[in-house]
N, C-alpha and C positions, 0 to 999 in steps of 0.2 A: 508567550502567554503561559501564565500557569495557573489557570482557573480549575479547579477541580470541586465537581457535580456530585452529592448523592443522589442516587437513582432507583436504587432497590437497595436492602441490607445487603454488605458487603462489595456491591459493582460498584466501580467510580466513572467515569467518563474524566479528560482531559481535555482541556480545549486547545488546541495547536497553533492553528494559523485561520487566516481568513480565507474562505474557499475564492474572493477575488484573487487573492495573490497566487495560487493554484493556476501556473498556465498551461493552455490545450498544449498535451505532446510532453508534458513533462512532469517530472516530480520532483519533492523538494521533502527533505530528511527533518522528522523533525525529534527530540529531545524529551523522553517523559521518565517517569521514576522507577520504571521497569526496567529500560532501553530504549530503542531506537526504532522506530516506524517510517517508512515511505508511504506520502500522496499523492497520488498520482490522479490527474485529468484526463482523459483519453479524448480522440478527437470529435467523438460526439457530446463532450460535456461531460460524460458520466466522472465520479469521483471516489478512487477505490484506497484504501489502506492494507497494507503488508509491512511484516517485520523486514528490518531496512538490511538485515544481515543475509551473504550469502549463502543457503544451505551449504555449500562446499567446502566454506574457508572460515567463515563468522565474520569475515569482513563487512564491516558498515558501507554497502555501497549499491543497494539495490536503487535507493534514490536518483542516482546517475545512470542509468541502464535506458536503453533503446525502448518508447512506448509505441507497441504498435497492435497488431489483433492479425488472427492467423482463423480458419477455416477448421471446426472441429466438427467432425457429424453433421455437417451441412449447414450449420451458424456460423455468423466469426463470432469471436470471443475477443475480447481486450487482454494484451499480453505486457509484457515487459522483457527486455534479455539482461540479462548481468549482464556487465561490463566487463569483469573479468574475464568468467568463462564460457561467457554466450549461450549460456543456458536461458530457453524461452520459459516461462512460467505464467499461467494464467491467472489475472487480478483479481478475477471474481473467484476463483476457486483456491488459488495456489497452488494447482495442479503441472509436474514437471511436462512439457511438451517435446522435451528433447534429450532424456535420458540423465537427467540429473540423479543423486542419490536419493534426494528429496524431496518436496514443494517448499516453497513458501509458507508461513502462518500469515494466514489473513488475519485482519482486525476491525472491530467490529469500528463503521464509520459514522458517525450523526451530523446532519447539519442546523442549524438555528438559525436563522435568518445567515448573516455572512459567514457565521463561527460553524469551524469542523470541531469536532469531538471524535478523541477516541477512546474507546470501552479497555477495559485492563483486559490479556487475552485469557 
């Protein structure tokens, strides 16, 4: 898809994929005019957006990464691990859970009836 939304002056939205094709437990990379974004399903439903590249390397591969949720301050949180280097990072924050150099960039996610949207970061 490459619907692109004005929204306010200057922010666009993109529209990606259908949040049906989004399956629980996984993510899927998708292609906008910035770069590269992962969406991710977590296995309550929820549906989160992050830049798809690994803080570590810039490799495009966060999309393929382990989705799971880990116990922070007594919530769990919904997580993701690289692939590469097994670093955990949290979806909703982007924050490293396991001594990476950096987080993740989250990005801003919208849904429309089935269409996800994402905001330029």
């Amino acid at each position: 898809m490459s619907t692109v939304l004005e929204h306010t002056p200057g922010a666009t939205t993109t529209a990606v994929c259908r949040a049906s094709d989004v399956e629980v437990g996984w993510g899927v990379a998708a292609l906008l005019p910035w770069g590269q974004a992962a969406v991710f399903r977590t296995l309550d439903g929820s549906l989160f957006a992050v830049d798809n590249r690994c803080p570590c390397c810039s490799a495009a591969v966060i999309a393929r990464g382990i989705v799971g949720d880990r116990t922070v301050q007594g919530a769990r949180v919904p997580t993701v691990a690289c692939p590469l280097h097994k670093h955990v990072f949290r979806l909703d924050t982007g924050e490293s859970l396991t001594g990476a150099p950096q987080g993740l960039r989250t990005l801003p996610l919208h849904r429309v009836d089935d269409t996800l949207f994402i905001g330029t970061p």
